[in-house]
N, C-alpha and C positions, 0 to 999 in steps of 0.2 A: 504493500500500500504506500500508495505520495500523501505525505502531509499535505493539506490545502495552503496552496500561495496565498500571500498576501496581496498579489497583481492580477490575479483572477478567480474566477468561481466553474467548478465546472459542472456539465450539464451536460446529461449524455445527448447521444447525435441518434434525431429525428429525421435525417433525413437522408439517410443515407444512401435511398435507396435513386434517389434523384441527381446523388454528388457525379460527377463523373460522365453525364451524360452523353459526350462527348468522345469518350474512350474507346470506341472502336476504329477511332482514326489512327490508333497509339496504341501501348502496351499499357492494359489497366496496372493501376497498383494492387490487385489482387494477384495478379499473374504468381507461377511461381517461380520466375526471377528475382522478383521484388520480396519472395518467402524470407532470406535472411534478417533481413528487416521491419519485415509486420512482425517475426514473431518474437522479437528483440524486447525486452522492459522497456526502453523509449519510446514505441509507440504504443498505440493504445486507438482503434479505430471506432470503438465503440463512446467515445469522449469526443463533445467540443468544449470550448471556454468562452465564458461572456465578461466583460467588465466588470467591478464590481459596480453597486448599485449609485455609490454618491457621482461615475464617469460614465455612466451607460449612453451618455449623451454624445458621447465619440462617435459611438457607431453609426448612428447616421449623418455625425458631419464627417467623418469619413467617407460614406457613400455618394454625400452630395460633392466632397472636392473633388470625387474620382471623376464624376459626370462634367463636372464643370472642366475638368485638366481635359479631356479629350475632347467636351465641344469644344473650348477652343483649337486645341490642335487642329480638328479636323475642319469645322466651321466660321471661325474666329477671324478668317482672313475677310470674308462675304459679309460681314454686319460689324465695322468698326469700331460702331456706339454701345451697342450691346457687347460688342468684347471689349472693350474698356473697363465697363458696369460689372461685368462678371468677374474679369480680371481684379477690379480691387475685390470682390466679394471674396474670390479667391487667394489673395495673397493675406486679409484678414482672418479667414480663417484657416487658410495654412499654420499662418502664426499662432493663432492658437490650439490646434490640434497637436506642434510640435509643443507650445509654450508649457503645455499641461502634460505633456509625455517627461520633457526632461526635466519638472519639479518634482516628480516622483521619483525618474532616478535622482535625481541629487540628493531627496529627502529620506527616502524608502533603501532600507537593507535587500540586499540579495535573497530571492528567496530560492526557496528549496526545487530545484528539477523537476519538471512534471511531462509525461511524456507526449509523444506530437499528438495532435487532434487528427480525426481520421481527414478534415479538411487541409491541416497543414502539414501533414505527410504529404498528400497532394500537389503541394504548390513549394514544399519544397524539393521534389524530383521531377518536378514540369507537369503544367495541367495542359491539357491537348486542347483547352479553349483559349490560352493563350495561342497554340498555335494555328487554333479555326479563324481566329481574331486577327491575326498576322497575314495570313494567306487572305482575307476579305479585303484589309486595305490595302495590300499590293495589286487586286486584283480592281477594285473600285479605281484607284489612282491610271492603273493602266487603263482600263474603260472611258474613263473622266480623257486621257489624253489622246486618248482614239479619237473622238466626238469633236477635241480642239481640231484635230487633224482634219475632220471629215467639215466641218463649218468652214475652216478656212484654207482649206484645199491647199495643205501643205504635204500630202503623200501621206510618210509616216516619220515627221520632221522631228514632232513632239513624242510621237511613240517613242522613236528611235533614243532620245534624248532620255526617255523616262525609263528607258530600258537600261542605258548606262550609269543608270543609277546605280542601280541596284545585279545588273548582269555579275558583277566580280563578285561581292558577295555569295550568292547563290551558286558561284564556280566552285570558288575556294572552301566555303563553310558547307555548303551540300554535298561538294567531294569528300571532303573529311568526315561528313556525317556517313555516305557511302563507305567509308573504308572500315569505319567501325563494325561495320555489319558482315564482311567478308569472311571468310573461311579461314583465312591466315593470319588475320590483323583483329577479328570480332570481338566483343567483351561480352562476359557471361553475364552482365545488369547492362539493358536496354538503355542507352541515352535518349532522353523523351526529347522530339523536336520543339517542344514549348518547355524546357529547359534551356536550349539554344536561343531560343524566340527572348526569352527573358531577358538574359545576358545582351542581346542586341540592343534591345529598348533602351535597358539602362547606360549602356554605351552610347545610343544614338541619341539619348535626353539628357541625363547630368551628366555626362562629358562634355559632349560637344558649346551644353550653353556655361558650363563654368570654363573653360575652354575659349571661349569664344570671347567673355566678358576680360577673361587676363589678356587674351593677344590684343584686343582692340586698347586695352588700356597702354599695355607696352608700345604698340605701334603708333598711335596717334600722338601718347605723350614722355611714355620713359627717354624712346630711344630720339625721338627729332630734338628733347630738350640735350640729350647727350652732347649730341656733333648735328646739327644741323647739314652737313657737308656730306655727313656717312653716316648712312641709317638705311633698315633695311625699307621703312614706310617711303623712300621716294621711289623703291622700287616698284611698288604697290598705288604710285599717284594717291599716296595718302598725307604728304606732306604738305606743308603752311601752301608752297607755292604749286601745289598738285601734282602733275607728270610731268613739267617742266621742270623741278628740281633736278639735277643729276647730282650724283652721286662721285666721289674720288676717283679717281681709277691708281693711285697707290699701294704698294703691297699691306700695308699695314691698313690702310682703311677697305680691303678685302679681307680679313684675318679675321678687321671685328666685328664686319658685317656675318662673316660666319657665325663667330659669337653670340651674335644678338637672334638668328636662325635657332641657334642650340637651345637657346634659354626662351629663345620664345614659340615654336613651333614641337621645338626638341620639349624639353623637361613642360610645357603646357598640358600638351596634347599628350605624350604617350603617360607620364605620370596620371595620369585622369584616366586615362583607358586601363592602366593597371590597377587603377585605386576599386573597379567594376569588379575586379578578382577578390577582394575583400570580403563578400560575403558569401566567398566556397566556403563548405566545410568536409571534411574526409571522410565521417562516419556520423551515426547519426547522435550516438553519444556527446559531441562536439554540437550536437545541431541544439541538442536541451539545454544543454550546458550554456547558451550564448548567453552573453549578455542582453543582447534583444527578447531574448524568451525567459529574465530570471530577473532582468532591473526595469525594465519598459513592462507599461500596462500590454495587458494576451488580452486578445478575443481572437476568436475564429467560428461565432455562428452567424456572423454576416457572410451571405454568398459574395465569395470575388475579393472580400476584405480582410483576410486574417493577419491579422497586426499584433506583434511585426515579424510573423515567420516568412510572408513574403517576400521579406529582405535575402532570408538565408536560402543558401543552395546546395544538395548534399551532391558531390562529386562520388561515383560510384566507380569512377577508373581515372586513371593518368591522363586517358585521352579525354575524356570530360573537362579535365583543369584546363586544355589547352583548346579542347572549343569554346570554353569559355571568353579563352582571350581573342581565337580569331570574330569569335562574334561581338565581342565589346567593342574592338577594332573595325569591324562590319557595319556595325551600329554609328557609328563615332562618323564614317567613310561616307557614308550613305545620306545622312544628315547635311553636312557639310557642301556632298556634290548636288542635292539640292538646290541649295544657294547658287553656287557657281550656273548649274545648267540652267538656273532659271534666269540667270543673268544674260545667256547665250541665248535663249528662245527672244529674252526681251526685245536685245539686240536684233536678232532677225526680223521680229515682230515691225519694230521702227525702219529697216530698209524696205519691207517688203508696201508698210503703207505709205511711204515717200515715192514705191516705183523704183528705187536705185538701189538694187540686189549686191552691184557693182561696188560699190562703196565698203560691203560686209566682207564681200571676197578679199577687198581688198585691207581691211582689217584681221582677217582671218579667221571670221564667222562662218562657218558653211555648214553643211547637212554634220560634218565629221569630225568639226569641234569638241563637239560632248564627248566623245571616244577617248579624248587624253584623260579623264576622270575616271576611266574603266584602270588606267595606268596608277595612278594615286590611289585609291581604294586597294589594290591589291598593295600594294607599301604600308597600307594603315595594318591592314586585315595580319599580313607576315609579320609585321615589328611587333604587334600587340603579342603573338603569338609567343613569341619564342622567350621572351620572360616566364608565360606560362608554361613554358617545357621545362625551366629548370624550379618552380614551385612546384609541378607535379611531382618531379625527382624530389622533391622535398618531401612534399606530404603522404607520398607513397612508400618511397623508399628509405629515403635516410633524413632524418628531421635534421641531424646535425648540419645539413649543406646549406641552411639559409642563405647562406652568403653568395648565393649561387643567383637567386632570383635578382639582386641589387645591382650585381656585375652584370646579367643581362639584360635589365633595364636599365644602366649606363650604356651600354652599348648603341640600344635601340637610339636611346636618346643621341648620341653623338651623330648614328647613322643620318638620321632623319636630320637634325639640321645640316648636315652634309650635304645630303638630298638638296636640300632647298635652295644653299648655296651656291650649288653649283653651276647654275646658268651663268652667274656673274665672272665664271674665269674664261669662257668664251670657246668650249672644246665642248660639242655636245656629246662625243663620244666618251668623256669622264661619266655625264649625267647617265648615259647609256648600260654604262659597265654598273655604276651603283644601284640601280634600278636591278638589274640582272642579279645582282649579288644578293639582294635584300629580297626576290621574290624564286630564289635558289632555298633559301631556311627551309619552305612548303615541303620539298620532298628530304630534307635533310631532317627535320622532323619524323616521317614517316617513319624510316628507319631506328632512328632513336627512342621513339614511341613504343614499337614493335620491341625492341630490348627492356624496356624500363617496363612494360607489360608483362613480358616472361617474365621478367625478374618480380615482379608483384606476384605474379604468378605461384612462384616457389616458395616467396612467404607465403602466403595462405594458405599451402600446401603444410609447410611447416607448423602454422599455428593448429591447420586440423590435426596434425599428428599430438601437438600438445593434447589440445580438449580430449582426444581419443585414450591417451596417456593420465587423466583428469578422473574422468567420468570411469577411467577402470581404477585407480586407486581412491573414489569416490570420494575427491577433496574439491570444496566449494572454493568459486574464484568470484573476486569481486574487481579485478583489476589488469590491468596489462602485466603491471610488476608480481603482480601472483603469478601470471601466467608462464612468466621467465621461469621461475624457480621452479616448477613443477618437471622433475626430468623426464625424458621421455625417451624415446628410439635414437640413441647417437647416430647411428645413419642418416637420421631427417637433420639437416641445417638448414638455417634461413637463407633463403637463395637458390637450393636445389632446387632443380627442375627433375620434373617425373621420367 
């Protein structure tokens, strides 16, 4: 039995017959993949949890912020005055649904572990409505730019455009979801594609716009109060005197235009896409134990809201950790060429109702603009990645190797302002070759994957040989470090392979 939290009340689950409805798209969580972990004392499917009774009032301003964050997303842009309206309705009580979560942690002791709710086992191995949800507005948005296409009798100008969105993504992170499934590379726990769906979102929402807010600040004012002379914003016509500012052509005022690349695109941007990887966890013991599920007020019998296991995500293999990162990085890519592509339709929009098509060409506007953003998305999608190769090695294998994750997020970071830099030395074939090198990790991964998989492999092999070794000299474990001690078949070490 769990002593009752002091952050919630629980209340068995009414409806469970209704959760999940969507599960035949997916692997239900009943399956018996998923069996090591329903039958685990962390979970519990027959339990959800409500607020207690003086905050019950959460729950529905949590449902009303959820409504209000996607209408704007999706509507927000077609009714100004009403998304203004809503907007502050929304950042009011954002502020206070966070303001009243973290009085309680600051004030409220840690309570006692209580295990998932049959809704928040759910959401935190990926619910398949997240990813009914995801496939609708890819598929609305492509519809939507068909209709642009077909009213203004541009071919498939805007398709083409709205394709490149999103085209590397769906290359890269559906590859990787296909490899998982293979004969050679497969993992024995299903990775739910609204597990990946998740990881995306939260990449392509609070990365991109905290992200978005620091480069705009560095570029408009860190770096032009620097050196007015050398800054990376004249490159961008974002300076005092717009595109007319040029820039040094000095070796030194190249060095620190790189610099200002590194710190400002570099550590911005992929720091934010790795900060997305923060709410993996390795096991589900680690998932109760959060401090989101033991200092923050729990509910989870709001459908769609359970706060805040939402947050968390149980990584079930190596290769999990690391679609997590191509997808934050996907997410992050995706967002971002948005922006830009929309800026390129603008563009052609304006030659095509002047008549002078002539003028775009000759700006470098054409049908096949938008295709260099298929090239940047796959840079996001790899750099994100391959710091999650050496945290999987972490979490999987040897916790000792921390140090491993930090060095490869130095790295990205260096790469990537590199990256950016590099037009300004005037050799496109540098920019050619880093591009090449930075979308080489994909399959360099593969392989690495495939090892650190085996080798996960033969622990667990190891650890059944323990409990087998347990359960015959019928001594109770309540621990990892019980479990070391208990001897077993010297033959079995950790690492063997069968």
């Amino acid at each position: 039995m769990h002593p009752q939290a002091l952050n919630c009340i629980v209340v068995p689950c009414e409806d469970a017959a209704t959760q999940g409805r969507l599960s035949f798209m997916g692997a239900s969580i009943e399956c018996g993949e998923f069996r090591q972990y329903i039958d685990s004392p962390d979970v519990d499917l027959n339990r959800e949890y409500e607020y207690p009774p003086r905050y019950k009032c959460l729950s529905g301003l949590g449902v009303a912020l959820a409504a209000i964050f996607w209408w704007l997303y999706v509507f927000g842009q077609y009714s100004p005055e009403l998304a203004y309206l809503l907007g502050l309705i929304f950042v009011i009580g954002g502020l206070t649904y966070c303001s009243v979560h973290c009085c309680f942690y600051a004030r409220k002791p840690a309570n006692t572990s209580q295990p998932l709710s049959r809704r928040e086992f759910r959401h935190v191995v990926g619910t398949t409505g997240c990813t009914a949800a995801s496939w609708w507005y890819f598929l609305a948005g492509l519809i939507m730019h068909a209709l642009m296409d077909f009213l203004m009798k541009t071919g498939i100008f805007y398709v083409f455009g709205y394709l490149c969105i999103s085209a590397t993504s769906l290359l890269y992170v559906g590859g990787m979801m296909l490899v998982t499934k293979t004969r050679w590379f497969g993992v024995k726990v299903p990775i739910k594609c609204g597990w990946v769906f998740s990881m995306l979102w939260l990449g392509g929402l609070f990365a991109i716009l905290v992200a978005g807010i620091l480069n705009t600040y560095e570029l408009t004012f860190l770096w032009p109060n620097l050196d007015m002379t050398c800054n990376i914003a004249n490159e961008m016509g974002l300076g005092p005197d717009g595109a007319q500012t040029k820039n040094r052509t000095d070796r030194g005022c190249m060095i620190f235009r790189w610099i200002q690349w590194t710190l400002t695109a570099g550590v911005n941007e992929e720091v934010l896409k790795f900060a997305v990887l923060a709410r993996i966890r390795s096991s589900v013991h680690d998932v109760v134990n959060s401090r989101c599920l033991t200092r923050c007020l729990r509910s989870s019998n709001t459908p769609g809201v359970p706060c805040c296991a939402w947050y968390l995500k149980l990584a079930t293999s190596p290769w999990a950790v690391v679609l997590a990162g191509m997808a934050s990085g996907a997410g992050f890519a995706s967002m971002e060429n948005i922006n830009y592509v929309s800026k390129i339709q603008a563009a052609f929009r304006g030659c095509q109702a002047r008549g002078d098509m002539q003028s775009c060409v000759d700006q470098g506007v054409t049908w096949w603009t938008a295709a260099v953003r298929m090239r940047t998305a796959s840079i996001h999608i790899c750099m994100s990645g391959t710091p999650a190769v050496a945290m999987a090695y972490e979490q999987f294998i040897d916790p000792s190797e921390w140090r491993l994750k930090w060095f490869a997020l130095l790295g990205v970071i260096v790469a990537h302002g590199t990256h950016n830099a590099s037009p300004q030395w005037g050799n496109p074939r540098i920019t050619l070759l880093i591009v090449i090198f930075i979308n080489l990790q994909f399959f360099y991964w593969v392989v690495l994957l495939f090892l650190v998989e085996r080798e996960k492999r033969g622990i667990d092999e190891w650890r059944q040989a323990r409990l087998r070794a347990i359960a015959a000299a019928q001594q109770p474990v309540t621990s990892d470090v019980q479990l070391e001690r208990i001897p077993s078949d010297p033959s079995v070490q950790p690492g063997d392979q069968a």
